[in-house]
Structures are given as structure tokens and as C-alpha cells.
N, C-alpha and C positions, 0 to 999 in steps of 0.2 A: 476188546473189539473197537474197532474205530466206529470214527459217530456216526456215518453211512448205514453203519451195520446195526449200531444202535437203533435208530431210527425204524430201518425196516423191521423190527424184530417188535417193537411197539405196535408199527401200524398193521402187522398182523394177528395181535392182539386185541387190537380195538377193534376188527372186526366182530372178535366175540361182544362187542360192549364196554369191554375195562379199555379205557384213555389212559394217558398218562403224560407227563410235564418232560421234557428232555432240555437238559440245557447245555450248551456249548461255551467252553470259555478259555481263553489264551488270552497272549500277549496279540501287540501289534503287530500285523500281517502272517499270524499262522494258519489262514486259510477258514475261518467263521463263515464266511461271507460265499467261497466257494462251496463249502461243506449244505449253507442252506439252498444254494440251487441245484446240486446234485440232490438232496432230498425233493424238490419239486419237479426235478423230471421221474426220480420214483414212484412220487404220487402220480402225478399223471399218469405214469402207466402203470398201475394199480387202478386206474378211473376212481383216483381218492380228489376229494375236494380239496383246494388248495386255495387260503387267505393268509396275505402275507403283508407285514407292516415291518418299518425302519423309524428307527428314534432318529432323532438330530438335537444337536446340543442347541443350534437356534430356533428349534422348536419347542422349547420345554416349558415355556410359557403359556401354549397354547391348553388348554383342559381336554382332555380325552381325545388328541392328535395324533394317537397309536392307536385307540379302541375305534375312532373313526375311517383311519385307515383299512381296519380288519371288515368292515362291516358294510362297508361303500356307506354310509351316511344313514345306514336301521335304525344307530339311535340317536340321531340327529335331536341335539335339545335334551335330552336324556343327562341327568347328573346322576342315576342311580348306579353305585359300584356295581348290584349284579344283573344290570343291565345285560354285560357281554354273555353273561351262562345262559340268558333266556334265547340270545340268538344262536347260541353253538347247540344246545340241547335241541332247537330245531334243525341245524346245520345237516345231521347225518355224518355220516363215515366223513373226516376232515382231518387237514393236516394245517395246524396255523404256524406260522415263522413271524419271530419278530427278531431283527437285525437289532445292532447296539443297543439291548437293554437298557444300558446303563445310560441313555438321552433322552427314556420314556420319560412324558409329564409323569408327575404324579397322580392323577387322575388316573389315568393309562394303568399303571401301577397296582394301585388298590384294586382295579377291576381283573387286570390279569391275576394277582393274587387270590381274588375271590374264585374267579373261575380253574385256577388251577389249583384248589384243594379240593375241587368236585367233578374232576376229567374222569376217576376213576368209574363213575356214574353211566358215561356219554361216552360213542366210538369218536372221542377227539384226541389226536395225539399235537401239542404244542411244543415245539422247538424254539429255544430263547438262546439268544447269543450274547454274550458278556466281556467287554473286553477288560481280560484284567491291567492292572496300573493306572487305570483311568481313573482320575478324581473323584466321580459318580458312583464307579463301580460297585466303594462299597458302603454307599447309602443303605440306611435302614431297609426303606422298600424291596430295596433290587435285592436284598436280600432276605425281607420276607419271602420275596417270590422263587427265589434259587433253593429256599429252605421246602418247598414244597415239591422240589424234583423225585421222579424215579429213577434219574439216572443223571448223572454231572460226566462229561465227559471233557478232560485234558487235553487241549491238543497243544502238540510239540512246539516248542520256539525254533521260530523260522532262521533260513537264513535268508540276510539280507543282501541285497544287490543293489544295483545302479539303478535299476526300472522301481526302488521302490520309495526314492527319495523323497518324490514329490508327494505320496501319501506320508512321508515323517511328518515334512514340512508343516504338512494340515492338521496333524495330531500334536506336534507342538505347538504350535499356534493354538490352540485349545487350551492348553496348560494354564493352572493359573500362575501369575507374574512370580509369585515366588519358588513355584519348579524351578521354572524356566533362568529364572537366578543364578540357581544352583547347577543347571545345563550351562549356562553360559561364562560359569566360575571355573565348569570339566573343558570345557572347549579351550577358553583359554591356557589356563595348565596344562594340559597335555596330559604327559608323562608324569610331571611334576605333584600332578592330583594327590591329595590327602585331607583328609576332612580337617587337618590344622589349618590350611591355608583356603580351603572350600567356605568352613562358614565366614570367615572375614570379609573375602573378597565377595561374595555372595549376599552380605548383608543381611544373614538369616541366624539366628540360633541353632545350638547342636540339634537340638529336637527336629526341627524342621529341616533342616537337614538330611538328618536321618530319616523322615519322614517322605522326603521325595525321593532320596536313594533308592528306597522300599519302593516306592511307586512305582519309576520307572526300570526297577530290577521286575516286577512284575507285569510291566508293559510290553519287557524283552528289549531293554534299549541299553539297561545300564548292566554291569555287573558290580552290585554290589560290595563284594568283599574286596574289591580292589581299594579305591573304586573307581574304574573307568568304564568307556564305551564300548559294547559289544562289536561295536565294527565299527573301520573310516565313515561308513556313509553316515553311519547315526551323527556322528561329528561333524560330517562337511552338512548335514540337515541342520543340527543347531548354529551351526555359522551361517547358515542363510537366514537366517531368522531373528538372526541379531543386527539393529542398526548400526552404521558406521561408527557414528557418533560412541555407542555404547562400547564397542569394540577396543576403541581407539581408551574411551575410560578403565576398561580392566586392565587391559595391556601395561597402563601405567602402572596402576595398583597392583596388580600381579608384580612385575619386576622390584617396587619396592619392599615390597610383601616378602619377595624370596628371599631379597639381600635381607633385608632383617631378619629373620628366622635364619640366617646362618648356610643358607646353600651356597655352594662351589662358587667362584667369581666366573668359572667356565659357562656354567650355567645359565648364571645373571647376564653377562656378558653377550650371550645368544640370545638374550631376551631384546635387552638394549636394541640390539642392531635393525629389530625390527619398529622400534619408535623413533619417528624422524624428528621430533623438536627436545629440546636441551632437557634434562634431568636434576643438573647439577654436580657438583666438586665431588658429592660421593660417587655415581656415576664413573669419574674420567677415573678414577684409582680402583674401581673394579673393574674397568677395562685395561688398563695397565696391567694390572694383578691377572687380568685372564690373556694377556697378549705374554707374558713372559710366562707361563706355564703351557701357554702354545709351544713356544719356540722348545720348552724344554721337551714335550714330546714330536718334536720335529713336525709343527704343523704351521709355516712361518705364512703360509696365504690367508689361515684362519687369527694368526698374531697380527696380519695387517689389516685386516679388516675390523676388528678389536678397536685399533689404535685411532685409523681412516675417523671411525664412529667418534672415536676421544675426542676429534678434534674439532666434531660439533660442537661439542662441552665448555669448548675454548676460542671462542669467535675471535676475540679484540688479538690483537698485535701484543706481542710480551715475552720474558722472559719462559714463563709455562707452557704458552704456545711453540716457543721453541725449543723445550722440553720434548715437546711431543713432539714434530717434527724430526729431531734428531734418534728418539725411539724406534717409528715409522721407520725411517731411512735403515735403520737396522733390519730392522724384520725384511725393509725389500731390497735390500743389496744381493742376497742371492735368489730373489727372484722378476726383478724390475730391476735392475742396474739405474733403467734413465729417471725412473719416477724417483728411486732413493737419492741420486745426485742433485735432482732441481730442489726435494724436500729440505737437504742439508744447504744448498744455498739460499733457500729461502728462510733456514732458518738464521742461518749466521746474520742474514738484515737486519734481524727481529732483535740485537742485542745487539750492544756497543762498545762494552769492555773489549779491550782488546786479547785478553787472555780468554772469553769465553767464545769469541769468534775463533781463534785460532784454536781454540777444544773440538769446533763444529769443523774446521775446516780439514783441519787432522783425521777425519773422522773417512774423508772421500775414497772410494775403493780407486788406485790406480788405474784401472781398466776401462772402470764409469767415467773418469775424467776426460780421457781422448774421446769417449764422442756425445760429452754434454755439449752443449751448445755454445758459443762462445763469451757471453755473458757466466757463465758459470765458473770456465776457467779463467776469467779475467776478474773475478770475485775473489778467486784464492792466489792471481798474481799479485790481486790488492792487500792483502792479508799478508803475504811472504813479504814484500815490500815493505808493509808497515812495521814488521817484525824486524827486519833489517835493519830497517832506520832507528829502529827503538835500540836496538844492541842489547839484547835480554841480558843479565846477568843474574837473572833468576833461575833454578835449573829447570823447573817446568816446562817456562816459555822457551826455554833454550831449547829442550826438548822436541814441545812444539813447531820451534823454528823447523828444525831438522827435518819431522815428520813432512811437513808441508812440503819442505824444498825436494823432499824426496818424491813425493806425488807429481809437485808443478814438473820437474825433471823429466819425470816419467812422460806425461803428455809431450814437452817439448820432443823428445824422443820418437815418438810417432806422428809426430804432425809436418806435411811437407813445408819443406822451406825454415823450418827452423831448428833442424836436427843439425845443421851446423854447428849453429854457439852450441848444442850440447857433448860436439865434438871438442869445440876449442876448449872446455873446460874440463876437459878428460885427463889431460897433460899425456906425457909420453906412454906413461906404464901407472903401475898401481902404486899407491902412494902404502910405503913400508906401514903406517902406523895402523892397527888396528883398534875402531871405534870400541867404547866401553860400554856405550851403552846401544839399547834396543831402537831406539830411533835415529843415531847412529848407521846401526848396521842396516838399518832399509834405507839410508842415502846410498850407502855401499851397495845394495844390491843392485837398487837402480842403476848408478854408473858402472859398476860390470855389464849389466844388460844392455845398455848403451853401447859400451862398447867393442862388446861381445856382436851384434846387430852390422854396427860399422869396419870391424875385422880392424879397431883403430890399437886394440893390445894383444898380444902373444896369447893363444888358447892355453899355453904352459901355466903362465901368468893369472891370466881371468879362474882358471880354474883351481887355483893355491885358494887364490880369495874367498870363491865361493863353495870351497870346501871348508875354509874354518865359519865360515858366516852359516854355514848349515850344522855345523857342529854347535855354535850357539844359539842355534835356533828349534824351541822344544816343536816336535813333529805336532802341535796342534791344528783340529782340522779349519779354522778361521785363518789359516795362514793364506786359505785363497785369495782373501779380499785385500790383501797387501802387500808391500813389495818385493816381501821375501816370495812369492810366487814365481815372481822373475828368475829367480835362481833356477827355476827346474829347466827352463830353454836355457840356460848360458850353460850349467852341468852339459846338456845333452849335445849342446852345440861343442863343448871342449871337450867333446866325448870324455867326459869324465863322470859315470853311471852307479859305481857299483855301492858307492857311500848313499847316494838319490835312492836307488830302491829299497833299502830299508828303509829311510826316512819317509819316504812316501806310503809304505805298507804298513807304520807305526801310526802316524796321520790319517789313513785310512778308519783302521781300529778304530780308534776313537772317536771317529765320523758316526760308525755303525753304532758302537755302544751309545753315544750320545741321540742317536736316533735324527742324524742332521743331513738329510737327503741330499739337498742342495749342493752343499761340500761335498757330498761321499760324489755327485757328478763331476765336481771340478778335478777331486782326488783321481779319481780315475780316470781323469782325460790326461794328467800328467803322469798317470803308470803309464798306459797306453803312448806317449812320446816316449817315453823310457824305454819302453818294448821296445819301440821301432829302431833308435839309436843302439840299442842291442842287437839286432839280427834277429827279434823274434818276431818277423813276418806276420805268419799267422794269427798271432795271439793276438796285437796290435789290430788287424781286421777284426779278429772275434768281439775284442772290446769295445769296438769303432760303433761295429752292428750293434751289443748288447746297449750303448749309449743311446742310439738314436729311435731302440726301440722298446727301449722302459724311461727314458726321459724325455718321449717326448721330441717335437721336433720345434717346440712352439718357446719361446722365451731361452734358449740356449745362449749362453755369452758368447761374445766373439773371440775370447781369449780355445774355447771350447770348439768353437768351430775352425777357427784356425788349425788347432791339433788334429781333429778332423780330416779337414784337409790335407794335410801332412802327410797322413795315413792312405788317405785315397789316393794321393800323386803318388808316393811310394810305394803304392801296391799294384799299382795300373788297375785296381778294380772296377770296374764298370760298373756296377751293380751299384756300390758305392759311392762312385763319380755319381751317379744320376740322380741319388737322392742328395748329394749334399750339393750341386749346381743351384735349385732354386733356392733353397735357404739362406747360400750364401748372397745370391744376386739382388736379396733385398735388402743388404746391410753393404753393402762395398762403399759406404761411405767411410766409412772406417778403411784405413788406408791398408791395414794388411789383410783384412779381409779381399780387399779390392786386386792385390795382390794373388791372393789363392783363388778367388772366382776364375783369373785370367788363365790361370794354369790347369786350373779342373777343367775349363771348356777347351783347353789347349787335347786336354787326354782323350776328350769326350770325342774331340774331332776328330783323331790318330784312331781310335776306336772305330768310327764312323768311314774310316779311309777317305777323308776326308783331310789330307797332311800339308795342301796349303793352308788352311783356313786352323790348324793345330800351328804349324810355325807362327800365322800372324798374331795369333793368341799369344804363345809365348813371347813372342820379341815385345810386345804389349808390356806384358807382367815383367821384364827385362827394364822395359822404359820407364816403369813405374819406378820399379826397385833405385834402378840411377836417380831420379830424380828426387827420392826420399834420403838418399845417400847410407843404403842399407845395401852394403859388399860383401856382407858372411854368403860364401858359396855353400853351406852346410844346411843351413835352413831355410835359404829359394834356388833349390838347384837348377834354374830353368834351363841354363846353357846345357846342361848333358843333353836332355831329351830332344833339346830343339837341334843339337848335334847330329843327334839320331836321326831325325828328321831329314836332314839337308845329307844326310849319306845315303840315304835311302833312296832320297830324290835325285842323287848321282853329283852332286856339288860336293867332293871329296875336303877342295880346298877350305871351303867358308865352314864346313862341319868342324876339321882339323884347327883351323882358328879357334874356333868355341871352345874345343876341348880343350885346346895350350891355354887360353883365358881363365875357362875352370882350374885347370891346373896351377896355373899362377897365383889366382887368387885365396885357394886353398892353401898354398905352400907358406902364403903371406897369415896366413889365419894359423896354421901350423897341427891342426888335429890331426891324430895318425888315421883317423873315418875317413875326413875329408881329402885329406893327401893321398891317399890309397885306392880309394873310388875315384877322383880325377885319373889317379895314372891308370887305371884299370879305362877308362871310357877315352884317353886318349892312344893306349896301346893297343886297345882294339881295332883303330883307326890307321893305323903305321905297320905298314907293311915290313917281315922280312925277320933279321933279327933286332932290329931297334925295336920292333912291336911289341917281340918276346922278352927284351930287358927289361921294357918299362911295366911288360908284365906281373915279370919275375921280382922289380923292386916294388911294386902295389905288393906282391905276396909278403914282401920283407916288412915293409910298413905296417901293414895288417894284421901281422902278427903280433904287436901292440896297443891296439884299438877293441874298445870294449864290441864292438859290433860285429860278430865271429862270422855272422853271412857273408859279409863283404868279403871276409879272407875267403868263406867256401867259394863265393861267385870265383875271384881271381885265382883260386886252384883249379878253379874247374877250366880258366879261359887258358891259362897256362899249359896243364894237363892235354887239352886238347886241341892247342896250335902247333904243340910238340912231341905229341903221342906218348907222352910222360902219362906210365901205368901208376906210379905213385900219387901223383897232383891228383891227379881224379878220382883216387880212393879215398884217399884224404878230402876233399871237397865232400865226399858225401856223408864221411863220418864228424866234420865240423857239421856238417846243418842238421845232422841228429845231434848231437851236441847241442846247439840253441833251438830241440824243438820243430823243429823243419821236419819234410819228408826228404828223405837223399835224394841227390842233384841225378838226374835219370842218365848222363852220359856214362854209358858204357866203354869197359877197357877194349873190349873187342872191337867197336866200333872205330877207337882211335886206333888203336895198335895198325902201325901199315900205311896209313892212310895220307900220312905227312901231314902239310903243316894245314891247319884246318878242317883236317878230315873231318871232324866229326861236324863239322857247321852248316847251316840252311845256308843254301845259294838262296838267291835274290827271290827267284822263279819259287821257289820251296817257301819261304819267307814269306811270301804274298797270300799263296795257297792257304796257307797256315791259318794266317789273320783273317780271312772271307771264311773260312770253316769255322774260325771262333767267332764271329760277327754271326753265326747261324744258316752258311746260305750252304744249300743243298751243290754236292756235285755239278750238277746241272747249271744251276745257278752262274759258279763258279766261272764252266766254258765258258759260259755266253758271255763272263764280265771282262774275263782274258782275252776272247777270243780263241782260243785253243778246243781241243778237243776232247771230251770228257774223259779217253781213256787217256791221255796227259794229265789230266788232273790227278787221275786215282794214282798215278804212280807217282809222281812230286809226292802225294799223300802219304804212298806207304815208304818213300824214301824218308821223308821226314819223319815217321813214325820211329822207324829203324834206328834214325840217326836220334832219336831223340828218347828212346826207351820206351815208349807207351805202345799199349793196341789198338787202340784210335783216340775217336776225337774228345772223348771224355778224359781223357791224360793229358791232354794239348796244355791246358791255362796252369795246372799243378806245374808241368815240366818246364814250359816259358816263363811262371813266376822264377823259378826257382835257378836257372842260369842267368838273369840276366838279359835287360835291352840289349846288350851289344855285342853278348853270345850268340843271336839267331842267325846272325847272319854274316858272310864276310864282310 
């Protein structure tokens, strides 16, 4: 029965005469206190007498300040114990309630005790409430008096909530100082709780210990056998209750506590991070110890905050200091590029040898370099310099040399205005000897990438080199942060792929098995380049998207967003363009970022039909590129599209320039990609059968280029300027081949039709792009001017001509022929 029920089954009883004792008892907040006002509205309507009194612990001083509460002041002056039975025997039918027993005086005590061995006598039924865990609870007294019950009744442990904090707060605050010890040894520990490290830090004996475990497992606060807290709130109650000061003393003692008894450095580690003043030497090498067991299970934000913390430990200027420093800059090169580059120049300060400055300097990701600030780089020009002048003949430092000159190279490389000298140091060609050693071959890479960039050596050439430099180079996935990374654009730029994508799929592997996030981002932004330089369109976007939307759009390298961009100018995707516009447009201080911002808003605007404002973007990103002295037409194509542009716009002449300039500069580069899409974007352009030659040699060319779309596109423009049933069967089974959907021109459409049958007129062309832009039929007239049943038929002409049943085939089938197949 519940105690309600208890209750009334007594006071139906005492109406015969027989009284009786009922008592109530639970933890904190299981409802006592309700339970006794629900019994006081039953009395009441029963028209039973109802005297009711509450202990208080700052009461317990006072002598019969529970029996005077029951009696309004009858025995005022009165010290006899059965005082209270003289007043209940005349009471009549009565219900008495006393709230927390366990805070009656003693006085109180003895009298209830008297009178509740002789209820049986009198119609009085007395209700006592007991909270258990309570330090009082199990005094003698309160337990004479619970021994004289007719009935005890259990009630359940509560559960607790948010509204019931600030009644914890009051019942801890009660405790006495050595509970509360032991609460504030569980609070701090957490998880970590165990009675080996509870009585130390607690300052109490196992007994006592054990002794308040029991309490407040019977208060309903603790659970014993763990032993922890029944719930957060019981926890965020004992952290209110504990002073700053005290807090701030376990925290210490806990963390040393832990490291001595032998827990995880991960562990200690997390503890550390939350104490801001120094520790000590033991300290910085449990944070070490717990920052490189980060990084091993791929968690380098939690290895750099580890480290961040170390370098409280080590205030002064010093070699240790820059120990740590150099650490730090590890853990955040893949994910703060600029924090890890100023951390490694500030450390190189911090020492003077000159073989341990050039260890720190050696140490710089290429990438980080171009856009640390100019004191950074002019720290490691100091350094390459000194090394110079020294003339190492040590192999280390030789070493060293190398490594640096390879870095400083690199920067020179992208920074305007001084990509010159890194040309004049180029020489004609590549120099026959192949380096022996590993730092070595990342000067090599560099200077291929340089001048792979400047179009300054033969792609035949560039691409011998960095195919044996990949060969010596094991696929590990750290190869992003160093020069050998550059090989993946100069492979893609010499269209030379096929060796790159195992390499990169082997590097991958071991990104995932090592569990190194970071990398497995950069890996994949270089399969994704790899894709694109293949002809695999699609996959390239797919990877584009999976990149920017499991990693994040927040801290991406620039090396990363470049490839990006890449993908977006080469896909015309819109969707794409849009998200990688602003991300880029906060970094274009970076010079090839600053480059792809101008070309993605170049697309966005062409998108928008918006095609002056898409040319002046381009010729923009044009101006740049000259001015950097970066000539590969393979990796900033802008002259085609802005081509596209200016034929559109009806300026055949200055379009046809662009292209022959593409083309030239291409042919001087020499890739069969690059050479092949130039003839293809200027044959579209040349009317007749010159148009068709240049076609038919792009198909010749393309036939040796790892990028098998470029051949489907120039099958298909071929195929369908000359109503060649073959060209256009074949285009559709190359871009099933790499992956595509076939190219949608139909034989039946060319066949008959002559030279461009199957092509968007101008009028068709426009149509097209205002329906992929979204706008309704309607729309359309009004933007023409023409008449909406003009429109629908341009529509379903172009449908026809183009293989699909409306507008949802449009962007599939204009990916997939080509900008310069839409249109004459």
C-alpha cells in the first residue's frame, strides 16, 4: 500500500479507539513532505483533528520545539516527557504529523517516544517522517521512536530534476564537513572516482569514507557500488557548494593523485588543461606523452591543446621551450597551417646553433610558407643564407641546406615579382643527374613545379623527372606537408596520371589505417585533381561535394581550395561555384587563391548572364596570372571560357585570338590534354573545313592523353560538324569508358543535316541557359522579348537536338559536349 493508503486504514481504526504510530521514510526528495499534506486534506475531511510540527536542524537546540509546536504552547514550561499523552488523550479523534524527525530536539524526542508506545490506548493516529542518509537520522532516539511504529512505510527514490537543485544545495550544506569532503573528492573526479583515490584526496579514512558513501547512498544522492552520482544535478549541487578557493585545491591534488597511481597520460592530461598556473617538469612530459597518443589516434586539435597547455610549464626563452614549439607546430600544420608556421619561427629564435635552427627551419610546410607573413620568410632566407655561407661539409647540414632551399624556392615561386629569379635558376631543361638523397629530391620537386607553372620546360621532360621522383618517393600519407606534394599538379599538368593514382590510393590507405584525418583531406583533394585530369567529370564533383561537406568549410588549406576550384571552373557547376566563392574571397591574399576567386566569379557571372561582368573577371585573373609569370595554359585555363565569352557576344575576331594564344601556349607546354582541348576550343571557332581539321587533329592528339573526355568531347564536335555516324558512337562509348553518361548527340540527328546539324543556334543557346538559370517559359519571353510560343519551340528544338525530354536532361547533356559544342 502506499502511505496515503496507510494512513487512512489507521485513521479508520482509531475511530474504534486503537491509535497507532505510522512512519515515513526515504531518501532526499521522495515526496515525505507531500505525502504529509495529502494525509491533512484526508483528515480534514474525515473532520479528524489535525496537529502538525517540522524539526529543523537549527532548531535542535531549543528543548520541546516539536512538542510545542503540536500543542500551540498547553505545555508551555512543562519538562515532563509524558506531558504530550496528557494532551493527546484529551485531543479526541487526531491526526499528528511531524516532518523531519530526524531534527527533533531531543526533548521532542523522548516525549513523542513516550506517547507513541501508548496510541494504541487513544483514537490518535501519528505520522513521522524520516529522512534517510541524514546524519541524525540514525540517532538513538529517532530510532527508539521508529521502533515503536505500526507500520514503516518505503518510499521510492526519486528522480531528480533541475527544479530540485536548490533543495540539494540546502541538504548539503547540512552535512557535516567530512561528508561533504568525500562529495567534493566525487565531484572533482568525475568518472575517475574510486575509493583509492577518494580517501586521499578527501582527507578522510576508509571508514569514513565508507561511512558517507552509506549515507548518502541512503539519501538517494550517491550510488554506492560504483561509486558515483545518481544524476548531473546531484553534481552540479555539490559544485555549488564548494568554494573557489577549495576547488581550485582538489583539482591540483587530484591531477597529481592520478599521475601517481599510474592513469593514462590522456587522462592526466585533461585534467591539466583545466588548471591555469604551472605544475611542473612532470606535467610538460605528461602532456607530450598525451599529445602524441592524440595524434596516433588521429585527434591532432586535442594533441594541440595538450602541447598549447605544455607551454605554460615552460615560460623562459630556451632550448625546451623550443622543443615545444616545434612539437606544437606539428600537431597544427594540418590543422592551423599559420599558427604552426609563426610557432616554428619563434622557435628557431629561441636557439643559436646553427644546425638546430636549420632542424626548425626544415621543418616548414611549403604551402605555410607563401602566406606567413614576411618576417617569417625572411627568417628562413636568414637561415639558407647562413648555411650557404657556412658551406656545410657535414652531411646533415648539407642535408638541411637542401631541405630549406627547397621550401625558400618554393615561396619564391608564388610570390609576385620574384618568380623571375626562380625562373633564371631553372636552366634550359632538367638537369640529367638524379638526386640521392630525400632532400635532394624535394629541391627537385620544387624546381619541376616551378617550372611546370611557367611552361619554362617541355611537359615530356618535367614529366620523366617526376615520375622517377615518385617512384622514390614511399606513398606516405605526411607527404602533404612537403614538397613532394607538388608533384601531384606538375603529374596532372604533364598529363601524366596513371603512375599518380596508385600512388595516391596507396597514401590514401594509410592515412585511413593511421586514423589521420587531416591527410586523408589533403589525399583526396589530390585524387579529386587526378580525376579531373582524367576525364572523370563526375567523380571529381562527387569528391569536390563529399570534401566540403564532411570537412568542413572552416580551416581548409589553400593548396585544397585551389583543387577545389579547379573542379568548379571545370565543371561549370553552379552549385559548387557558390559555395566555394566566399571561402575563397577571404584568402586571395594568397596569390593563386586570388587567381581562382577571379575565375569562379568569372563562372558565376556567365551563370547569372551576366557575360560582361564574367569577361572582366576573367581578363582580371589573366592580368594576374601575367603578372605572376605563371604561363601553363593547363591549370588557368581562363583564355578558352573568356573565348567563349567574346563569340557569344558576337566579337568572333578577339574570341579567335584567345583561342590561337591558348593554343600556342599549349603547344609550347606540349601535353597531349592541353594541346588537344586548345585545338578543339579553336576549331570550334573556324569555320568550314579548317574548323574540321583542327578538329579531327585535337581527336589525333587526344588519343594519347590520359583524359579520355577530352577525346569523347572532340568526337562528338567532329561527329557532329560532319555527320560522321562513327565519331559520335564512339564519343559516347569513350565517356562510358571514364565513367560518364554518353554524350546525348544522336546519329539520327546528325545524319543529313550537314555541317553543324546537330548544334544550338545562338537563339536555342540563350533559351537553354535562362531555363537552366530556373526561369519559367514566361519569364523567358518577357527577357527576349519574343513570344512564349517562340520559346517552347527553340525548347523543344534544342531538346531534340540534344537527346533529352526536357529541362531536367539540359545540365547532364551541356556538361557532357562541351562549352563550345552548344553553339555555332
Amino acid at each position: 500500500m502506499t502511505g496515503l493508503e496507510v494512513i487512512a486504514t489507521a485513521l479508520r481504526l482509531a475511530r474504534s479507539g486503537a491509535g497507532s504510530l505510522v512512519v515515513l521514510r526515504g531518501p532526499l526528495g521522495c515526496g515525505r513532505s507531500a505525502a504529509l499534506k495529502d494525509a491533512k486534506r484526508l483528515a480534514e475531511s474525515l473532520d479528524v483533528r489535525v496537529m502538525r510540527a517540522t524539526g529543523a536542524r537549527q532548531e535542535r537546540d531549543f528543548p520541546f520545539g516539536v512538542v510545542h509546536q503540536l500543542t500551540g504552547g498547553e505545555l508551555s514550561g512543562s519538562t515532563r516527557p509524558d506531558g504530550l499523552h496528557e494532551v493527546l488523550v484529551t485531543a479526541g479523534l487526531a491526526l499528528i504529523t511531524v516532518d523531519d524527525l530526524q531534527w527533533a530536539d531531543e526533548e521532542s524526542l523522548r516525549a513523542l517516544a513516550c506517547s507513541a508506545d501508548r496510541l494504541d490506548r487513544i483514537p490518535v493516529v501519528m505520522v513521522v517522517c524520516v529522512r534517510d542518509g541524514d546524519v541524525w537520522s540514525g540517532s538513538p532516539l529517532v530510532e527508539q521512536v521508529i521502533r515503536q511504529a505500526a507500520h514503516v512505510v518505503q518510499l521510492e527514490r526519486p528522480l531528480l530534476a533541475e527544479s530540485s537543485r536548490q533543495k540539494l544545495v540546502i541538504c548539503l550544506r547540512a552535512q557535516p564537513r567530512w561528508v561533504r569532503s568525500v562529495l567534493d573528492a566525487m565531484a572533482i573526479l568525475g568518472d575517475d572516482s574510486d575509493t583509492e583515490l577518494i580517501v586521499p584526496l578527501a582527507e578522510v579514512d576508509e571508514v569514513g569514507c565508507m561511512t558517507a558513501l552509506r549515507a548518502m547512498d541512503r539519501l538517494g544522492l550517491v550510488d554506492q557500488s560504483a561509486p558515483r552520482f545518481v544524476h548531473r544535478v546531484v553534481r552540479e549541487a555539490v559544485e555549488e557548494t564548494m568554494a573557489p578557493a577549495d576547488r581550485v585545491r582538489l583539482q591540483t591534488r587530484a591531477v597529481r593523485l592520478l599521475h601517481d597511481v599510474g592513469r593514462p597520460a590522456e587522462v592526466v592530461a585533461g585534467r591539466l588543461l583545466a588548471i591555469t598556473f604551472a605544475q611542473g617538469l612532470w606535467a610538460v612530459e605528461v602532456l607530450r606523452t598525451a599529445a602524441v597518443l592524440a595524434m596516433e589516434r588521429g585527434a591532432p586539435l586535442v594533441a594541440v591543446e595538450h602541447l598549447r597547455r605544455a607551454l605554460l610549464e615552460q615560460p623562459q626563452a630556451g632550448r625546451r621551450r623550443a622543443t615545444l614549439l616545434v612539437e606544437l607546430a606539428a600537431a597544427e600544420r594540418g590543422v592551423d597551417r599559420a599558427a604552426a608556421a609563426l610557432h616554428l619561427s619563434v622557435g628557431a629564435r629561441m636557439v643559436t646553433a646553427t644546425r638546430e635552427r636549420a632542424a626548425i627551419a626544415a621543418r616548414f610546410v611549403p604551402g605555410a610558407l607563401v602566406e606567413a607573413p614576411p618576417a617569417v620568410r625572411e627568417l628562413v632566407q636568414s637561415i639558407e643564407d647562413e648555411l650557404r655561407a657556412a658551406r656545410p661539409h657535414d652531411d646533415v647540414l648539407g642535408d638541411l641546406a637542401l631541405r630549406i632551399e627547397a621550401r625558400s624556392h618554393h615561396a619564391e615561386c608564388m610570390a609576385p615579382g620574384r618568380f623571375v629569379r626562380c625562373v633564371d635558376r631553372l636552366g634550359e631543361c632538367p638537369d640529367e643527374t638524379f638526386p640521392t638523397t630525400s632532400a635532394g629530391r624535394d629541391l627537385l620537386s620544387v624546381r619541376l613545379h616551378c617550372a611546370t607553372i611557367a611552361s619554362t620546360w617541355r611537359a615530356g621532360d618535367v614529366a620523366a623527372s617526376a615520375q622517377r621522383l615518385l617512384a622514390h618517393a614511399p606513398p606516405r600519407p605526411d607527404h602533404v606537408h612537403t614538397p613532394i606534394a607538388t608533384l601531384v599538379t606538375t603529374l596532372c599538368a604533364a598529363d601524366s596520371v596513371d603512375a599518380l593514382s596508385v600512388w595516391l590510393h596507396s597514401a590514401l590507405e594509410r592515412a585511413v589505417a593511421a586514423k589521420s584525418v587531416t591527410e586523408q583531406v589533403f589525399i583526396e583533394a589530390e585524387q579529386m585533381l587526378v580525376l579531373l585530369h582524367r576525364g572523370r567529370i563526375a567523380a571529381a564533383r562527387s569528391l569536390a561535394e563529399k570534401i566540403l561537406d564532411t570537412a568542413g568549410t572552416d580551416g581548409l588549406a589553400s593548396e585544397v581550395l585551389v583543387t577545389l576550384g579547379s573542379v568548379a571552373w571545370e565543371t561549370q557547376d553552379d552549385r559548387l561555384v557558390s559555395r566555394l566563392v566566399p571561402l575563397v574571397e577571404e584568402r586571395t591574399r594568397n596569390p593563386a587563391l586570388s587567381v581562382v576567386y577571379q575565375m569562379l566569379c568569372g563562372a558565376a557571372s556567365v551563370v547569372a548572364m551576366d557575360l560582361k561582368a564574367g569577361l572582366a573577371h576573367l581578363m582580371d585573373a589573366g592580368s594576374q596570372l601575367k603578372e605572376l609569370g605563371w604561363r601553363n595554359p593547363v591549370l588557368y585555363p581562363w583564355r578558352s571560357e573568356a573565348a567563349r565569352i567574346l563569340h557569344r557576344s558576337g566579337d568572333v575576331a578577339a574570341a579567335r585570338e584567345l583561342a590561337a594564344e591558348q593554343h600556342a601556349l599549349a603547344v609550347e607546354w606540349g601535353s597531349a590534354a592541353g594541346v588537344g582541348r586548345a585545338l578543339c576550343h579553336l576549331g570550334s571557332m573556324t569555320e568550314g573545313d579548317a574548323g574540321v581539321a583542327m578538329l579531327r587533329q585535337a581527336v589525333s592528339v587526344l588519343e594519347g592523353s590520359a583524359n579520355r573526355f577530352e577525346l569523347a568531347r572532340a568526337l562528338w564536335q567532329v561527329g557532329t560538324r560532319t555527320a560522321d555516324r562513327h565519331c559520335v558512337e564512339r564519343s559516347s562509348a569513350v565517356a562510358v569508358e571514364c565513367g560518364e553518361s554518353p554524350l546525348v548527340a544522336r546519329v539520327e540527328s546528325a545524319a543529313g543535316q550537314g555541317d553543324g546539324g546537330c548544334a544550338l543556334t545562338g537563339a536555342q543557346q540563350r533559351i537553354v541557359e535562362l531555363a537552366l538559370a530556373g526561369r519559367s517559359n514566361q519569364e523567358i519571353a518577357d527577357f527576349m522579348q519574343v513570344g512564349v510560343r517562340v520559346v517552347e519551340k527553340h525548347l523543344t528544338n534544342a531538346y531534340r537536338k540534344l537527346g533529352v525530354r526536357g529541362r531536367s536532361g539540359l545540365p547532364a547533356a551541356l556538361t557532357a559536349i562541351g562549352p563550345f559544342a552548344r553553339c555555332r
